[in-house]
DRENROPA-998200 format. One line per field, with one value per residue (C-alpha): chain; y negated, z, x negated. Coordinates in steps of 0.1 Angstrom, whole numbers, plus 5000, padded with zeros to 4 digits. Each point is the difference from the previous one (the first is absolute). Layout:
chaine = [A / ...] .
north = [Y / ...] .
up = [Z / ...] .
east = [X / ...] .
//
This chain:
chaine = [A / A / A / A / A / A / A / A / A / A / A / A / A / A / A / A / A / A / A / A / A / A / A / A / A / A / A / A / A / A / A / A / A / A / A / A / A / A / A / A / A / A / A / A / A / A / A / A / A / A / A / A / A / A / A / A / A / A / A / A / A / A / A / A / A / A / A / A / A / A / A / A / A / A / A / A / A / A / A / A / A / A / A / A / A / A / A / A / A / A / A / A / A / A / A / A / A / A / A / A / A / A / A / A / A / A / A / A / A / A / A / A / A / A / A / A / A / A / A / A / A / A / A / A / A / A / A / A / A / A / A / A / A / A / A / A / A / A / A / A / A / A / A / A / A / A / A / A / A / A / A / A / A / A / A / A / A / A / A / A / A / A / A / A / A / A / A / A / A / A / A / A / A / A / A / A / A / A / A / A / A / A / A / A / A / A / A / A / A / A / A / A / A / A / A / A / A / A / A / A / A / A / A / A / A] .
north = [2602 / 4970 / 4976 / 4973 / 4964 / 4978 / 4967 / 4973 / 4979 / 4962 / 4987 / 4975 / 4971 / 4969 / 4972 / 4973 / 4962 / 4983 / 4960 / 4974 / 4977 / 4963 / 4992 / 4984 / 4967 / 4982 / 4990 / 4959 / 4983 / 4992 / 4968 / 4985 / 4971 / 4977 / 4977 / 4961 / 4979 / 4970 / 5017 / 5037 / 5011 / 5031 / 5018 / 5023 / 5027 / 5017 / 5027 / 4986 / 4968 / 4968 / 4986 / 4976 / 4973 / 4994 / 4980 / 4977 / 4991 / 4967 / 4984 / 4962 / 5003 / 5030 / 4991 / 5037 / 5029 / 5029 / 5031 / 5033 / 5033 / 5003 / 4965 / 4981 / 4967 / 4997 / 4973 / 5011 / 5002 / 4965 / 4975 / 4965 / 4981 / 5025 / 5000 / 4962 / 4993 / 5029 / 4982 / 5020 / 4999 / 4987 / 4970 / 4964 / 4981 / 4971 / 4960 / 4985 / 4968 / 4967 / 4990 / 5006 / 4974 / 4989 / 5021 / 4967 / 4991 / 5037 / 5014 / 5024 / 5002 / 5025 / 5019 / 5010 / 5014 / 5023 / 5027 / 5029 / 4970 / 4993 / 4964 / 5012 / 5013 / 4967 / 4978 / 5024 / 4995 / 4965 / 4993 / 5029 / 4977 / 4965 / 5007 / 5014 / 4967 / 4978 / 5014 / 5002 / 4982 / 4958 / 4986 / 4968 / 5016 / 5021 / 5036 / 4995 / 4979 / 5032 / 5016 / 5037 / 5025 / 4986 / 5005 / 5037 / 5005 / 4988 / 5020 / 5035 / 4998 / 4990 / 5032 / 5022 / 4989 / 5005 / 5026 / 4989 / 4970 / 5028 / 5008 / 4962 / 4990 / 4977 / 5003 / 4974 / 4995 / 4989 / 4976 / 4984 / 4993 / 4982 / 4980 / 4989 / 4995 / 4981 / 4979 / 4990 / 4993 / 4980 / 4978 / 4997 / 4989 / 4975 / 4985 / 4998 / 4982 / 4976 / 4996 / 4992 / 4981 / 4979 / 4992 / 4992 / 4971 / 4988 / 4997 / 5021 / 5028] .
up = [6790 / 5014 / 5020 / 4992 / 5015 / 5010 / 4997 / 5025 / 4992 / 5009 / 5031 / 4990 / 5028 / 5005 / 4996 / 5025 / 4990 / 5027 / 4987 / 5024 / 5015 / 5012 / 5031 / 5003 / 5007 / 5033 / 4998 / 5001 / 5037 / 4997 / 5022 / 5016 / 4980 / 5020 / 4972 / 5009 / 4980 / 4999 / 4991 / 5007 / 5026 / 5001 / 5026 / 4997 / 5025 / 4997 / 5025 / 5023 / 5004 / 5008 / 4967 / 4975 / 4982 / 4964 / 4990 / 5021 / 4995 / 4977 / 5024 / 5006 / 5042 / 5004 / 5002 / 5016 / 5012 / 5017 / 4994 / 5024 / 4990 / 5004 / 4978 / 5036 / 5003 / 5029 / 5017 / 5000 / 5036 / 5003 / 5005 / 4978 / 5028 / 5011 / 4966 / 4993 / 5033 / 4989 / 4990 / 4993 / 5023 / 4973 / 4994 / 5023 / 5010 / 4978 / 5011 / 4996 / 4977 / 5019 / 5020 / 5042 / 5024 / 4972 / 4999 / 4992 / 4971 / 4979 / 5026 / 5024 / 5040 / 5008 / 5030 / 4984 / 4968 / 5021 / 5010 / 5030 / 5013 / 5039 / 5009 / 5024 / 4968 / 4981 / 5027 / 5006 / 4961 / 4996 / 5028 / 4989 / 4964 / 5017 / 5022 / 4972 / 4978 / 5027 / 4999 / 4964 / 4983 / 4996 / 5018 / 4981 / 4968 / 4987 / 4985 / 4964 / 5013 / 5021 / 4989 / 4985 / 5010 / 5038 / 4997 / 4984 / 5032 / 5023 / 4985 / 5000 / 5035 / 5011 / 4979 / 5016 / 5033 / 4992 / 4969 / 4998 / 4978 / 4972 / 4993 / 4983 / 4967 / 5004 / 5038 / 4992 / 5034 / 5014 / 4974 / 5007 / 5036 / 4994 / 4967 / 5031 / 5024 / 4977 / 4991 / 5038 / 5010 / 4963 / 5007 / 5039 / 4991 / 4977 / 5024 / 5028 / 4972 / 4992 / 5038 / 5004 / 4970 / 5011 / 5030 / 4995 / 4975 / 5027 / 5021 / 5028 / 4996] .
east = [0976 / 4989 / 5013 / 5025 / 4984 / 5026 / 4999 / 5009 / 5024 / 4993 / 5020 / 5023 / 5007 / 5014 / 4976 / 4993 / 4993 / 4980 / 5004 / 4981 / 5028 / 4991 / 5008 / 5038 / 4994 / 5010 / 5034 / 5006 / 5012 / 5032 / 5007 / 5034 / 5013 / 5024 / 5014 / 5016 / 5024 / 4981 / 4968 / 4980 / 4984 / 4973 / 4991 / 4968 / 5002 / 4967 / 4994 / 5015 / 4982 / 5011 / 5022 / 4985 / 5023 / 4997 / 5023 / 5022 / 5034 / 5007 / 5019 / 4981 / 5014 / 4981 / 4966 / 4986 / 5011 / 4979 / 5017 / 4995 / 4999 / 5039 / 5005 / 5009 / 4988 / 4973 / 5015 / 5039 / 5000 / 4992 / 5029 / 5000 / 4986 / 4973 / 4991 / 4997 / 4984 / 4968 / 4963 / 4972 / 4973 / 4974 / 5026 / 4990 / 5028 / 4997 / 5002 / 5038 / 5002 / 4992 / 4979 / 5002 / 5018 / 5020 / 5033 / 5020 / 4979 / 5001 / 4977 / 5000 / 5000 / 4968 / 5010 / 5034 / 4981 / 4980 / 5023 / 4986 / 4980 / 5010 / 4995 / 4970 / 4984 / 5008 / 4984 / 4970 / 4989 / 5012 / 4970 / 4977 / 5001 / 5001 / 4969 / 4981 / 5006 / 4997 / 4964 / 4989 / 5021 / 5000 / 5035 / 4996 / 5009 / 5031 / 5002 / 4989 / 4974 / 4982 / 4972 / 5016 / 4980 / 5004 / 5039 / 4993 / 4982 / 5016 / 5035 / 4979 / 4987 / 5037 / 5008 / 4968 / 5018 / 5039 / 5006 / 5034 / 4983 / 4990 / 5038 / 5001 / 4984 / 4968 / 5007 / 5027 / 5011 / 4973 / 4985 / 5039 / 4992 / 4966 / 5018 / 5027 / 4971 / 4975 / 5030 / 5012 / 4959 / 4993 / 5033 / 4991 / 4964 / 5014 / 5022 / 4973 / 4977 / 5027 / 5004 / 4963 / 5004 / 5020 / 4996 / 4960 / 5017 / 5022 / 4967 / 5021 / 4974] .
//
């Protein structure tokens, strides 16, 4: 008798899917949002960076803010007055209204505009500026009547020689002290020519 073959019988398991998955995508920042009544202000946090406005509130009195990271104004600490009395250092000090020597006529007195300066200082550039016109400019005539690039001159070597002078728009101080010197010599040589004037007519001279 021969032998019985046996037949395997197929092996039955569970059957695995493999699917390809996309990677997740990176989830959105989400950022702090500090919300006004009279109009919205965002705040973008991103990684930790300094904050970035983009929108300001509505408000016409408010004309900027900067924001920190913690939604504090930077200059909090600052009182009223320390805050009215700041001028950034790219800002000259601009000329009052008026003219100088005139402070009963809608000018201005010139010493009492310039505030730090000691009197020394005042009377040291005063003459620094007199000696210089006394040498290059014409005594005889007024301001408007001096050449302009001799007054530019003359203002920025005053300024070479006292810095102080670059705080001030168009070195406005010192073009006041030669328009009051210019004046005093042009009215002082007009007297002396009427003098001489006159007296050569009354044959005294």
């Amino acid at each position: 008798m021969e032998p019985a073959l046996l037949r395997h019988l197929p092996l039955i398991t569970n059957r695995i899917q493999f699917e390809r998955v996309s990677s997740p995508h990176a989830t959105s920042v989400i950022t702090p949002r500090i919300q006004f009544s009279s109009g919205q202000l965002e705040i973008d946090n991103r990684s930790g960076e300094n904050a970035a406005i983009h929108s300001l509130p509505k408000s016409s009195h408010v004309s900027e803010m900067l924001v920190s990271d913690e939604g504090e104004s930077e200059l909090s600490d600052l009182s009223d007055s320390e805050s009215e009395g700041l001028r950034p250092a790219w800002e000259s000090i601009p000329k009052p209204p008026g003219e100088p020597g005139r402070p009963n006529s809608g000018g201005y007195n010139l010493e009492s505009q310039l505030h730090g300066w000691t009197p020394k200082l005042f009377s040291e550039i005063s003459g620094f500026v007199k000696n210089l016109a006394d040498i290059q400019l014409d005594m005889t005539k007024s301001y408007n009547k001096q050449s302009r690039s001799t007054i530019a001159s003359i203002c920025s070597t005053t300024a070479d020689h006292y810095p102080i002078l670059s705080k001030y728009d168009n070195f406005w101080p010192a073009r006041d002290i030669l328009k009051m010197h210019l004046k005093y010599r042009a009215e002082t040589s007009r007297k002396q020519h009427r003098f001489l004037k006159k007296t050569a007519k009354d044959g005294s001279y």
